[in-house]
N, C-alpha and C positions, 0 to 999 in steps of 0.2 A: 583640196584636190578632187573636188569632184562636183556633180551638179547641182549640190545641194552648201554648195562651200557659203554661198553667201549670203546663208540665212534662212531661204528658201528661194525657192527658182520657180517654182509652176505657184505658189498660192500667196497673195499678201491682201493687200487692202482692196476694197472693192470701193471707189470713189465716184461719187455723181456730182452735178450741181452742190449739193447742201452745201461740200464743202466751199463752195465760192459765197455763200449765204454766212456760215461759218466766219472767215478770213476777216468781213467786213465788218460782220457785227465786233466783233475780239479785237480791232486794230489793226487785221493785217492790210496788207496796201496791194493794187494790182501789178500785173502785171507787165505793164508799158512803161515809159520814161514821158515826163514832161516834152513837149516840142521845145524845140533847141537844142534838145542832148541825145540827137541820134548819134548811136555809135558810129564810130568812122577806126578806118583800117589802122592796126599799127605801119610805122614805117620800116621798123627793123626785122630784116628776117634771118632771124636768128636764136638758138635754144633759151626759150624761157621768155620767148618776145608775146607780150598777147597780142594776140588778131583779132580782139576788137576792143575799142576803150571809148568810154566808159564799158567796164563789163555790164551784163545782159540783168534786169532785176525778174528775177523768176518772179517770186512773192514773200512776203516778212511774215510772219506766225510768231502771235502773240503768246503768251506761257499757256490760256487758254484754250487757243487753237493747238498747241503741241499736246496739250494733255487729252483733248477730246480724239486727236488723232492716234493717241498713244491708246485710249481705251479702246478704239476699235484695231486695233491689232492685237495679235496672240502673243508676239515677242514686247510689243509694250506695255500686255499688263503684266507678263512677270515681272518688267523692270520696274511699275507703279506699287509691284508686291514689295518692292526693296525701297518703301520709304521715300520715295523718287519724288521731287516736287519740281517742278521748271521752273526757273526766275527770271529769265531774259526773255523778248522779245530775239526771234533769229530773222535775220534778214537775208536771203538764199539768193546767190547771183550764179550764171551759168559761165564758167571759165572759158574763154576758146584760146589756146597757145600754142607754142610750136614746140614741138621735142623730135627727137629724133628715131627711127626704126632700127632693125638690126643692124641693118648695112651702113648706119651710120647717115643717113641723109636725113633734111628738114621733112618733119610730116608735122600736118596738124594733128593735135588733141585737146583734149575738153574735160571740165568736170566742174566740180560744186566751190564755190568761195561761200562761207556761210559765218556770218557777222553777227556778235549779239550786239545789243544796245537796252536803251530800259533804265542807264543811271546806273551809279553806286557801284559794283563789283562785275556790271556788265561792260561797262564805257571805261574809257584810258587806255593804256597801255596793257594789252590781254597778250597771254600766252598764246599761242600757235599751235595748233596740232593737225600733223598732216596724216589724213586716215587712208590706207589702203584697202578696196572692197575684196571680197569673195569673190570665185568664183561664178560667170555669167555664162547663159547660153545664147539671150535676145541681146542682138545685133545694137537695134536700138536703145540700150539700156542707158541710161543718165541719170546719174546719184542727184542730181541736182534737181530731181521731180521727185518730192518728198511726197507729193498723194497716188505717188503710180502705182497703179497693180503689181504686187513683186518687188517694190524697194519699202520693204519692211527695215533693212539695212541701215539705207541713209537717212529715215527718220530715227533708229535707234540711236545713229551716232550724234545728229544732229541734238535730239534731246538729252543723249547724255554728258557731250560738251560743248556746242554751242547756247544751249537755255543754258547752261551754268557759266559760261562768260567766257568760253574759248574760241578762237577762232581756230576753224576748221577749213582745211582745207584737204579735197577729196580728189582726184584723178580719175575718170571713167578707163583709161589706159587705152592707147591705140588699137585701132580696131573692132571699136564701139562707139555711137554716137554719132556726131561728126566726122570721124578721124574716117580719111580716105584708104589708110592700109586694108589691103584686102585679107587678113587674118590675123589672129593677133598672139603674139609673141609669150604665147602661156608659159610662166615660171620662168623667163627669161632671164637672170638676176641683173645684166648689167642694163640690158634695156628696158626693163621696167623699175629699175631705181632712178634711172634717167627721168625716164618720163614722171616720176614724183618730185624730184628734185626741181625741175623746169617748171611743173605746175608750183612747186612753192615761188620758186622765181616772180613769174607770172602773178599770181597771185600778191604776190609784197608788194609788186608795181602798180596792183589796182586801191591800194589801200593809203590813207581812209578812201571809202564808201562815199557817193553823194548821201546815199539815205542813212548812213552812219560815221555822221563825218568826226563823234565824237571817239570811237570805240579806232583804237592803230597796233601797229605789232610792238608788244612789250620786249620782244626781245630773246622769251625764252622758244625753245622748238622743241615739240615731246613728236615722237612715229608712234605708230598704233595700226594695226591691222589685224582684220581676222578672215583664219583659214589660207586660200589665197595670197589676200591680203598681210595677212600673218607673215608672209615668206617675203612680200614685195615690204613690210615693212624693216625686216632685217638686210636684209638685200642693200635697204636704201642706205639704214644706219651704217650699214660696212663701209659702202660706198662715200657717202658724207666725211667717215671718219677719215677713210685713206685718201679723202683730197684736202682734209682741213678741216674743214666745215663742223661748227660746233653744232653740236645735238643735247639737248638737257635732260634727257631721257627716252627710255624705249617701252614700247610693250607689246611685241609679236603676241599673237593669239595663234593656240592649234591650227599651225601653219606646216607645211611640208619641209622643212629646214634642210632634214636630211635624206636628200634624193635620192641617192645611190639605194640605199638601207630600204629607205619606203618602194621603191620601181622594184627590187629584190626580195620584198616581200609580198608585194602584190605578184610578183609571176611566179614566184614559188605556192599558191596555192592561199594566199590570205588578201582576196579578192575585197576590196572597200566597196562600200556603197557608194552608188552615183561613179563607179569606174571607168563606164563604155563612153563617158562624156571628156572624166579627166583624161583618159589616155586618149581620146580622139584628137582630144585639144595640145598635150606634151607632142605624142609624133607629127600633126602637121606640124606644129610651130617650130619644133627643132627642124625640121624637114627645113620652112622656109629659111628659117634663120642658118643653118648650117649645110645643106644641100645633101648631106649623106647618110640620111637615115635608112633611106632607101631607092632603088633604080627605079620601081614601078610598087604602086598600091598594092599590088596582087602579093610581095615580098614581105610586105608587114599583116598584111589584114587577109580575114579573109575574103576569098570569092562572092559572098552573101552582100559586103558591107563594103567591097574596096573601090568600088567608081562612087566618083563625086570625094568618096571621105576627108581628101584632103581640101578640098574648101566647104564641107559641110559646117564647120562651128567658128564664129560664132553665127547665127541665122538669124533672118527676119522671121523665120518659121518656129512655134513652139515644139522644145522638144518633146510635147506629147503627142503632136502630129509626125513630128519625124521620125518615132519610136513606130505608131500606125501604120507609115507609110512603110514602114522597111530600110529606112536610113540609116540605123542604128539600135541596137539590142537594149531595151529596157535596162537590162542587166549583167546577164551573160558575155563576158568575155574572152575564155576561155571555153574551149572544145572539152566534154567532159571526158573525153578519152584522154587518158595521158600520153603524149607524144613518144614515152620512150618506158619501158617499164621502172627505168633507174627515181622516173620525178610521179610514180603513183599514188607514193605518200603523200603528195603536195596538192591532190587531183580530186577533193580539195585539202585546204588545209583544216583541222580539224582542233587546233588549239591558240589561243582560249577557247574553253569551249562556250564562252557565254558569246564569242563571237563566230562561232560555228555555221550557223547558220547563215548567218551574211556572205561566209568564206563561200558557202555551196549553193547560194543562188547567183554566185558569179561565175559559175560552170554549168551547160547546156548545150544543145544543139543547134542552135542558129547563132557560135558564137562572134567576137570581132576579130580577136586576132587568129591566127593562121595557126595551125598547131606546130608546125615546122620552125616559124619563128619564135615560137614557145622553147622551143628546145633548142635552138641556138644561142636563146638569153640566155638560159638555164645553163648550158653548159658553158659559160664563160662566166656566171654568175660560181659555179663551182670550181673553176679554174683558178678565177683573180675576184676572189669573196672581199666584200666589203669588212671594214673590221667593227663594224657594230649589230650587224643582222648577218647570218642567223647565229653566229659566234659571238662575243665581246672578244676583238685581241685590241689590235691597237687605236679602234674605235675611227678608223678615218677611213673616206672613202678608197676607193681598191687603189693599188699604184697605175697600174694599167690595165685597165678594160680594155677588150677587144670587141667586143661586139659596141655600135655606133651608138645606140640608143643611150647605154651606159656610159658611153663618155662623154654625152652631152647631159646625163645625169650627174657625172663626176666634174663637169664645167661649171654646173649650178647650185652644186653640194656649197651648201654654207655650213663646212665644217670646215672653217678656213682664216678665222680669227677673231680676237678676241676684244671686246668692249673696254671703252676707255669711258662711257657714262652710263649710269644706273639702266639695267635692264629689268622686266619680269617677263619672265614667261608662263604662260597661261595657257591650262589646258584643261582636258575631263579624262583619266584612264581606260574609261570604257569608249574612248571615241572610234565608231565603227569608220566615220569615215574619212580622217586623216590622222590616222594612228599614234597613240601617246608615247612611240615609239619617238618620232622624229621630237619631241620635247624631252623626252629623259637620255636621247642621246647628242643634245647640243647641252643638255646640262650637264652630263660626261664630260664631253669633251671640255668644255669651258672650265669644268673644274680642274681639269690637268691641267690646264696651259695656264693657270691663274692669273685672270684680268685683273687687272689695274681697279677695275667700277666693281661692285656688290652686281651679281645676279639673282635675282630671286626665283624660284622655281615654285609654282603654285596648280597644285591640284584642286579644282574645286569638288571633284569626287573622291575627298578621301577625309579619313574621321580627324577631328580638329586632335591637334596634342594641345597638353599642357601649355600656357600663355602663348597663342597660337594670335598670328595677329588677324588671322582671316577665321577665326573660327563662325562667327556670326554668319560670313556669307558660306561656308561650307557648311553651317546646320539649314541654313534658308535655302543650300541646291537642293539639301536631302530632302526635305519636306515638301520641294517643287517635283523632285525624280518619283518618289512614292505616291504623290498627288496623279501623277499619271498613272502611275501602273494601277493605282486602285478602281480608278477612271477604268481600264482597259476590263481588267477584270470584270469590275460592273456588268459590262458590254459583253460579257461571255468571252473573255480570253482566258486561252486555256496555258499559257504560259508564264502566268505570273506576271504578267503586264513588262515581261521582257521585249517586246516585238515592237511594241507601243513608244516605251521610251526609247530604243537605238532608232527605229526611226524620225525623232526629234531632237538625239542628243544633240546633232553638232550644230546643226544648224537652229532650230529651236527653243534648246534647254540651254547650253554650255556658254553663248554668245553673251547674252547679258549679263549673265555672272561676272565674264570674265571683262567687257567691257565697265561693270562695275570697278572690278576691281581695278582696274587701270587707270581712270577716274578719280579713283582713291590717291596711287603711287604718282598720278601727277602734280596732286594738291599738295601731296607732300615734297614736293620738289619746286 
């Protein structure tokens, strides 16, 4: 739920030539299609139709190519620290299909089909996994450009289950890429499970591959997403389940599950990193999507940031230029004056205190929201309280909100039923920027309603117990999380290399563990 949701937003690979030097020497293949098999139109237009076939062949990465790419990234050498070897040749196509927008009409959208091959446990009948990304701010963003500046993401996912013999299939989500919507439907539940569902659609219909015409869907289907993703991929599991649709596994990652709890703790004074992005992106979109979040910008935001705001994200502009220019507050969301003296304690919030600091660089004087509207959440937030933050009572979201924001947080709350096939969920407790709140309270809940499937709940920041079946990759987070701070240190931090790691947890530190682990939990299935 924020800028940094997916993986990282301002820094990834830096790519020149080489790597087209690279591709050929290793095997991989270019970019065009033979003459004779130019794409041509689908006929059908309709959800999950693709709009163009053969799909588009980006380029194929030999294990070679995936591992040279993986050493020049910071998120792939951790995962290279975790014994990581690639086996497959992947071969990367760019999806274009039709799914549909809030209101229910045909829009196009786009994303990654990524096919191994290479023989033996590459080819046949492979498992299926459809990955939901992070949080995005560039407009232009396509999982399906594995050497792009910035999709450190879709090569992790690519090398941690297409090089191992999965077929992956990834979604950019309307409103990025190709996709004509002019904004895009942030934590939407019902219309961004759609749009994965359709991309799977879509994607069974382009399979086999000409350039892998040996490797087809086996059958099984695992979800997988982080941060973001994390929530679009539980979203999707609900949704699959309640129309039929077999699923063979899940594995949301430090995803925002539980809206109401998480929106009620950020305006109560426990301000997330990377905020002034995520809540730009929740109000427009519920805005678009439900029309009543607010009469005029000026009712939500403040005066500083309220023109343009609701078609600022997502942008062709980087958000370090749009931070620059005045479009949006680095950080700062809230007004440091408290709106009312009843919410001073919240102004900020001040516990944990190891995330104390984060809370109060989310409070300042040029901030986004309005203080007035501050205190309109707030005091409906204390009228009709969620029952999982700041209390535990009956752990579900409120019965009736009144104020609009929260009820389009209580429309998207997936705290709303319960798995019928194996899940895990995967988080870090010190996560600054989508709080480990929203994981230990769908694992609440789920623990009351007792599903039918095993849920597994897994902290990678915490001390292995006795026959613990993750202790391995929880001694390998610890020895990556103190590798930094000692790092920071070095460098003359005077905080014990605390500042160092919360600025990499979720998007730098937390990701590949947890993608490890998920990796794991599908092999085993």
């Amino acid at each position: 739920m924020s800028a940094k949701d997916g993986l990282t937003v301002r820094h990834g690979l830096r790519v020149s030539v080489v790597w087209v030097a690279l591709f050929l020497l290793s095997g991989g293949s270019g970019c065009s299609r033979q003459a004779g098999l130019a794409p041509s139109p689908a006929a059908a237009a309709q959800r999950g139709a693709l709009l163009q076939s053969p799909v588009h062949l980006v380029a194929a990465f030999s294990p070679a190519v995936v591992r040279t790419l993986l050493e020049a990234s910071p998120l792939g050498q951790t995962l290279l620290q975790l014994a990581y070897t690639p086996l497959c040749t992947i071969t990367v196509y760019h999806l274009e299909y039709q799914t549909v927008d809030p209101s229910g009409q045909l829009t196009p959208a786009s994303g990654a089909l990524m096919v191994p091959s290479g023989g033996g446990a590459c080819e046949g009948g492979r498992a299926v996994v459809a990955y939901a990304h992070g949080t995005r701010t560039d407009r232009n963003f396509n999982i399906a450009d594995l050497t792009a500046s910035g999709n450190d993401e879709g090569l992790l996912v690519a090398a941690v289950f297409a090089a191992k013999g999965y077929i992956v299939v990834a979604p950019n989500y309307v409103g990025y890429d190709t996709s004509s919507l002019g904004y895009h439907p942030y934590l939407n539940a019902d219309q961004q499970s759609k749009d994965v569902i359709d991309a799977l659609t879509a994607a069974r219909s382009a399979l086999p591959t000409i350039e892998a015409p040996n490797t087809t869907d086996g059958g099984k289907l695992f979800l997988a997403g982080y941060s973001q993703g994390g929530y679009v991929a539980m979203a999707t599991h609900r949704a699959m389940q309640a129309a039929g649709m077999t699923v063979t596994a899940a594995a949301p990652m430090s995803g925002p599950y539980a809206l109401t709890a998480f929106g009620d703790a950020v305006f109560e004074g426990r301000v997330n990193m990377g905020a002034p992005v995520s809540v730009t992106l929740l109000v427009s979109g519920y805005q678009h999507a439900y029309g009543n979040i607010y009469a005029a910008t000026t009712d939500v935001f403040s005066a500083t940031y309220a023109t343009g705001i609701d078609s600022l994200l997502p942008s062709t502009t980087a958000i370090s230029a749009l931070e620059s220019a005045g479009k949006i507050p680095s950080a700062a969301v809230f007004n440091n004056t408290a709106p009312d003296p009843t919410f001073a304690a919240y102004t900020p919030a001040t516990a944990p205190a190891n995330l104390a600091a984060v809370f109060a660089a989310g409070f300042g004087a040029n901030f986004l929201i309005a203080n007035s509207y501050r205190a309109e959440y707030l005091k409906d937030a204390l009228a009709n309280p969620d029952g999982g933050f700041p209390a535990a009572t009956d752990g579900l979201p409120p019965a009736k909100p009144a104020n609009t924001l929260r009820q389009a947080f209580k429309t998207n709350d997936l705290r709303t039923w319960a798995p019928t096939a194996s899940l895990l969920l995967c988080g870090g407790d010190a996560d600054p920027t989508v709080f480990y709140l929203n994981t230990q309270l769908m694992g609440s809940y789920w623990a009351s309603t007792a599903p039918t499937a095993p849920v597994t709940v897994l902290d990678v920041d915490s001390t292995p117990v006795a026959n613990d079946p993750y202790q391995t990759l929880k001694t390998e987070f610890a020895v990556a999380k103190t590798a930094i701070a000692v790092s920071a240190i070095a460098g003359g931090a005077t905080d014990g290399g605390l500042s160092a790691v919360l600025n990499v947890y979720h998007g730098g530190l937390v990701s590949p563990f947890c993608l490890s682990a998920a990796k794991s939990f599908f092999d085993a299935h």
